[in-house]
C-alpha positions in Angstrom: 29.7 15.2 -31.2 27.7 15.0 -27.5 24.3 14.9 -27.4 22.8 17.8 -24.7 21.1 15.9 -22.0 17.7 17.3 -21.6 17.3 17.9 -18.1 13.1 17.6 -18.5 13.6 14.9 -20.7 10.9 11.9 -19.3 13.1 9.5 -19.9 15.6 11.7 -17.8 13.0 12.7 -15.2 12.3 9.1 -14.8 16.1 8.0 -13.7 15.7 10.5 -11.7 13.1 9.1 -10.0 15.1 5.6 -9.0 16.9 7.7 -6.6 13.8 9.3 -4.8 14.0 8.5 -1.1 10.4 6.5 -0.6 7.5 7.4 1.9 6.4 5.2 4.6 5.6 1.7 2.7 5.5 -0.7 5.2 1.9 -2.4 4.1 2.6 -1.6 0.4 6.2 -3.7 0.7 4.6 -5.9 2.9 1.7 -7.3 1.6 1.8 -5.9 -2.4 5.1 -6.7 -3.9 3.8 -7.5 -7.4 3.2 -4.6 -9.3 1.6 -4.6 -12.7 0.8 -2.1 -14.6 -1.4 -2.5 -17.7 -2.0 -1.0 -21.3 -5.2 -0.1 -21.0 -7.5 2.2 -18.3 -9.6 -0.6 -17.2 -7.9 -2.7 -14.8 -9.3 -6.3 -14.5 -9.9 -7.6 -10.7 -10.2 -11.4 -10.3 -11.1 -12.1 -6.9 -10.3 -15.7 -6.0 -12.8 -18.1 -3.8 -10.7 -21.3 -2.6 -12.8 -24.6 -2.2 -11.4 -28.2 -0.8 -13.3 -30.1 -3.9 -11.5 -33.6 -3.7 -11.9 -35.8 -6.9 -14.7 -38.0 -6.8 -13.8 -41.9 -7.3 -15.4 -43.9 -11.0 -15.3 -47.3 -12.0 -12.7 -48.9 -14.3 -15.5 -48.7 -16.6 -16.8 -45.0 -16.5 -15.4 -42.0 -17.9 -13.6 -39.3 -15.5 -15.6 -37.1 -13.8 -15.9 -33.2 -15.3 -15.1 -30.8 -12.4 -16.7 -27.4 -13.1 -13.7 -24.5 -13.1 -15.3 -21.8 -10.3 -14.1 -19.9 -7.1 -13.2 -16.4 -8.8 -15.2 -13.5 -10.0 -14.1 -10.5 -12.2 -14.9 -7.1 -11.8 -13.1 -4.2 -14.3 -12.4 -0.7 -12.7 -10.9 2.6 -13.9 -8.7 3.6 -11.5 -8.9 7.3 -10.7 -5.7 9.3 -11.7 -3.2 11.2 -9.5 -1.2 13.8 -10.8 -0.3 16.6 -8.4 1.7 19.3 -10.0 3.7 22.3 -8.6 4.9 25.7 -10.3 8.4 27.5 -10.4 8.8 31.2 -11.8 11.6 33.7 -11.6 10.3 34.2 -8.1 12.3 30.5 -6.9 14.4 30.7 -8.8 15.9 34.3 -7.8 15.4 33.1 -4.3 18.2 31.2 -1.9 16.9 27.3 -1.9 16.9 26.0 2.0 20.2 25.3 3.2 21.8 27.4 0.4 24.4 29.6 1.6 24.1 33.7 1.8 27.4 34.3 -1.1 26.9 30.4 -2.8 27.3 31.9 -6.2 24.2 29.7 -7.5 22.4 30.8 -10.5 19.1 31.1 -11.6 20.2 28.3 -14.0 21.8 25.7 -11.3 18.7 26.7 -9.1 16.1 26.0 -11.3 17.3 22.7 -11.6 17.4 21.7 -7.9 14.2 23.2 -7.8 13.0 20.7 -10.4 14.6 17.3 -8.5 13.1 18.5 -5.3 9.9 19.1 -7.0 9.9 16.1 -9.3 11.2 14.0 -5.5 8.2 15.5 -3.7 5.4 15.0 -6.2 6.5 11.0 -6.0 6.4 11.0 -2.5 3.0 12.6 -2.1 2.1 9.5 -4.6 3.8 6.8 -2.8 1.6 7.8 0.4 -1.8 7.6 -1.4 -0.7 4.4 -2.3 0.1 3.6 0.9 -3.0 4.5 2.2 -4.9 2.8 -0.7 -3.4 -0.5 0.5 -3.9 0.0 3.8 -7.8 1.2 3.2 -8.2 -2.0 0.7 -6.8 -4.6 3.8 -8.3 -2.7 6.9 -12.2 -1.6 5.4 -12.6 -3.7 2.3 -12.7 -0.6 0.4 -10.7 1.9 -1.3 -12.4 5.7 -1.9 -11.2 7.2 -4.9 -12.9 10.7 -4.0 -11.1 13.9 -5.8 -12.4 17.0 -8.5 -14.2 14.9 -11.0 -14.0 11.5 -9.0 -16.3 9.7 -6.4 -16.1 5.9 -6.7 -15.7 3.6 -4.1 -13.3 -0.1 -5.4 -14.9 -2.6 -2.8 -13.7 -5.7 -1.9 -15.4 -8.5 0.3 -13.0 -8.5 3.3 -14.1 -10.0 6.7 -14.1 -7.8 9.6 -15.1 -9.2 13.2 -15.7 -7.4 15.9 -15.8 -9.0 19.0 -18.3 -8.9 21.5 -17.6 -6.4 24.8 -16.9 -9.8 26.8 -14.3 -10.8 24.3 -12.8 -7.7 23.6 -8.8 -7.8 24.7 -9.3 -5.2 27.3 -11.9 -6.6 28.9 -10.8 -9.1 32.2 -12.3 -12.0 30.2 -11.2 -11.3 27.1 -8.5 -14.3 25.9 -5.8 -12.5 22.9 -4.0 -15.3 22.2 -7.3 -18.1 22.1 -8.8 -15.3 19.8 -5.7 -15.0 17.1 -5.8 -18.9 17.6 -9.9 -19.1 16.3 -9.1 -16.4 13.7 -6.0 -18.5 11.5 -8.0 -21.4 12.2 -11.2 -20.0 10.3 -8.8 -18.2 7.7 -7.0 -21.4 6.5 -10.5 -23.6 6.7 -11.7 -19.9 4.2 -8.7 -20.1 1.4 -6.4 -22.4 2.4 -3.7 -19.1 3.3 -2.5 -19.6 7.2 -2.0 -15.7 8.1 1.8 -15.1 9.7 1.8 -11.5 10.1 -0.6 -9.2 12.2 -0.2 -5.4 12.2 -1.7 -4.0 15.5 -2.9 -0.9 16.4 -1.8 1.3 18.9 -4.6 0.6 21.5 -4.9 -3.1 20.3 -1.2 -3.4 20.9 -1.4 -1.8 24.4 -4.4 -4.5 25.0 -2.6 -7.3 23.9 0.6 -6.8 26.2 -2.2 -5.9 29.3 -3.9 -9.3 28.9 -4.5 -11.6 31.0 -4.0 -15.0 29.1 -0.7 -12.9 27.1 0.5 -12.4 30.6 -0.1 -15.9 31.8 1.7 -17.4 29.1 4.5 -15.2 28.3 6.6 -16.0 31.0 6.4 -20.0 30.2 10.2 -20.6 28.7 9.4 -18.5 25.5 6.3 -20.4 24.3 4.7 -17.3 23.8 7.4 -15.4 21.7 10.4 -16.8 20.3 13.6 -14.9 18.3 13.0 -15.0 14.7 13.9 -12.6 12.1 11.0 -10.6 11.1 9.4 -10.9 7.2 11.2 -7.5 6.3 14.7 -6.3 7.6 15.1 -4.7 10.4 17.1 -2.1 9.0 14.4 -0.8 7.1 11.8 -1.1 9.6 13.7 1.3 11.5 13.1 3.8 8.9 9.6 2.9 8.8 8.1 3.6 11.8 7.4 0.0 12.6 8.5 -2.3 15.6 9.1 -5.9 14.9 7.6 -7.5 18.5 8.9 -11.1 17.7 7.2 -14.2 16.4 4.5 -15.9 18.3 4.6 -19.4 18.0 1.4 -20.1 20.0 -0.8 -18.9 16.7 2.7 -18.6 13.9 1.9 -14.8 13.9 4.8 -12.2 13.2 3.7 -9.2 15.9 3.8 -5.4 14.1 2.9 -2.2 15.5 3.3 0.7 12.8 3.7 4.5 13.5 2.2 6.3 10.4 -0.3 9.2 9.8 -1.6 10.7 6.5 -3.6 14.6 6.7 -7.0 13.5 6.0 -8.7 15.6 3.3 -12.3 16.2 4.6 -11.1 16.9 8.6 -7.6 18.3 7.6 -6.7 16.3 10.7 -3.8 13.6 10.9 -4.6 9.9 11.6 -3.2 6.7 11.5 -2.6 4.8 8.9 -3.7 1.6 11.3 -6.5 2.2 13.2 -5.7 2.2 17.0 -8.1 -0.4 17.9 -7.8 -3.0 15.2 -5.4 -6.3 14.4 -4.8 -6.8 10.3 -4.1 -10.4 9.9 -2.8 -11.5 6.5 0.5 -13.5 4.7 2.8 -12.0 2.3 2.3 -14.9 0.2 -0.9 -14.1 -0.4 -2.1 -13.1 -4.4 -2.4 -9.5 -4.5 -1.3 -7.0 -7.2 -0.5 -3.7 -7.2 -1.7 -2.2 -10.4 -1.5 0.5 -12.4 -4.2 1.7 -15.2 -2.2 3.4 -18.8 -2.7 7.1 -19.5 -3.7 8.5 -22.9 -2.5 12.0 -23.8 -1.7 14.4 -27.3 1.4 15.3 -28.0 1.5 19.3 -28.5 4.3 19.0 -30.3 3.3 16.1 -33.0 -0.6 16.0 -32.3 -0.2 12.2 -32.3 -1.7 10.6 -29.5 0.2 8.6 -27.1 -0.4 5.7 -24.4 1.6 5.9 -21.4 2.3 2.5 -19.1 4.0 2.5 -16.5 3.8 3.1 -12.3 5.1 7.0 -13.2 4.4 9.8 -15.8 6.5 12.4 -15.1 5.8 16.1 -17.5 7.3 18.8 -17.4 6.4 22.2 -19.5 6.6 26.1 -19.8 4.1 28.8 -20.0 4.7 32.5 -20.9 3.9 35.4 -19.4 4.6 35.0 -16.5 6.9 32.5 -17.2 6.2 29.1 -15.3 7.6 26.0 -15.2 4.8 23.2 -14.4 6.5 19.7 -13.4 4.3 16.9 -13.0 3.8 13.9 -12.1 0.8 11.3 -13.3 -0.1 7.8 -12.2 -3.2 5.5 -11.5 -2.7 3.0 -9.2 -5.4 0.5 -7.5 -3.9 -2.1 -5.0 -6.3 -5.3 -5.7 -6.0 -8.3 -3.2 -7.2 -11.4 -5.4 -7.0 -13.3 -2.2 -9.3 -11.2 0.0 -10.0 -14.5 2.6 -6.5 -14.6 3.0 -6.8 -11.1 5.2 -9.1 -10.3 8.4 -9.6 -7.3 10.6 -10.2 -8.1 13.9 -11.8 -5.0 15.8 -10.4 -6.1 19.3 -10.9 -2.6 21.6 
């Protein structure tokens, strides 16, 4: 006998999910590949110091010297949920979907399901960009807002931002890009011990760079400047990012990024960049950083036992009567934490 597949099924709205077509990622892939996503709300942040302690030396006859265990401090946090919804009555599913031809001979059955996918597709997306924008707020500001119905907490994390003096600034004639990238790994390794090799520029710090006058002097000196390398990702999919790979810069051991990405921002209802046009991120993949996700607690209607969720995705999906609605949902709490904060810097350089 076959089993009915249960089309609203989680675990079936969850393989579902594997094929969703992702959202711009490039920070998120970039710089928080390990994701981790707990069994309880609280999420635990360790943010790691570096030192260069070296052992000390003891005579033959003394006992080894006790070095203290320090450079990391913990913090817990809640992270604040997400879990946009959307509606389908009678109304969609009587209605031609997009695309659908005039005489398709689609029922309100078959229709109602690609309603769901799209829906189920589009809540994940509009998940996958906060998160992208979480990452991005957490490496570019130090902070991430979690600011919603019910919600106004601010995660902070002790990032370094440096903004250079109007003399220094890349679009001013003195300013000198290339000695200033130079200063910045050299004061980031000396910090954590973590040389950055990738810096994402803004559009007007990008424009800067290519105008100045020490880039200019130096680019034209038998590649020294920039030499062909393969980028960190593959170039395939930073096509379908918005992102330009600019080559690898040997004079500092910089990958060069420029990335094209907005998000609507809520209190404006304005678009912006996800990079801010004047600034340089600095950072290294290799860096420890986590991408994590708090679990969700809910009652079962059906069994009133109460169940934990884990995982990066809770998809629902229910009915009400009168009218009749079907809600699909989708639920997830996710804080990006960079444990090795010194290993990024923001360089406000226009």
């Amino acid at each position: 006998m076959l089993n009915t597949i249960n089309l609203y099924d989680p675990r079936t709205m969850l393989t579902a999910l594997k094929t969703a077509p992702p959202a711009q990622t490039f920070i998120r892939d970039m710089f928080f590949r390990n994701r981790d996503a707990v069994n309880t709300e609280h999420v635990d942040i360790d943010i790691v110091k570096g030192n260069r302690k070296m052992a000390p030396f003891v005579a033959t006859t003394k006992s080894g010297s006790v070095m203290a265990r320090d450079g990391y401090t913990t913090n817990s946090y809640k992270p604040a949920m997400l879990k946009p919804k959307r509606a389908a009555s009678d109304v969609d599913w009587m209605k031609r979907l997009p695309g659908e031809t005039v005489y398709s001979g689609i029922g309100p059955d078959e229709r109602a399901a690609k309603l769901y996918v799209e829906d189920l597709l589009f809540l994940d997306e509009t998940i996958t960009r906060r998160e992208e924008w979480m990452c991005v707020k957490a490496l570019t500001e130090g902070r991430v807002v979690q600011k919603g119905d019910g919600v106004d907490e601010v995660v902070e994390f002790p990032l370094t931002v440096a903004t250079l003096d109007a003399a220094d600034k890349w679009s001013a004639d003195t300013g000198k890009a290339l000695t200033c990238l130079r200063n910045a790994r050299r004061s980031m390794v000396q910090a954590c011990g973590v040389a950055p090799n990738v810096a994402v520029m803004g559009k007007a710090a990008l424009e800067a760079f290519l105008a100045n006058k020490e880039v200019n002097e130096r680019a034209d000196r038998n590649k020294i400047l920039f030499t062909e390398i393969e980028p960190q990702l593959p170039v395939a999919s930073l096509e379908t990012m918005g992102v330009i790979y600019w080559g690898y810069m040997r004079d500092s051991g910089l990958y060069i990024y420029s990335y094209d990405e907005w998000y609507v921002d809520e209190a404006s209802g304005t678009e912006k960049p996800m990079i801010d046009d004047n600034i340089v991120l600095l950072g290294n993949p290799a860096a420890r950083t986590s991408l994590m996700y708090g679990a969700w607690t809910e009652a079962n209607k059906q069994t009133g036992s109460v169940v934990t969720h884990v995982g990066e995705r809770i998809p629902r999906s229910w009915v009400e009567d009168d009218p009749s609605v079907r809600w699909v949902q989708m639920v997830s709490r996710p804080l990006p934490v960079p444990h090795q904060i010194d290993a990024f810097r923001v360089l406000k350089v226009v």
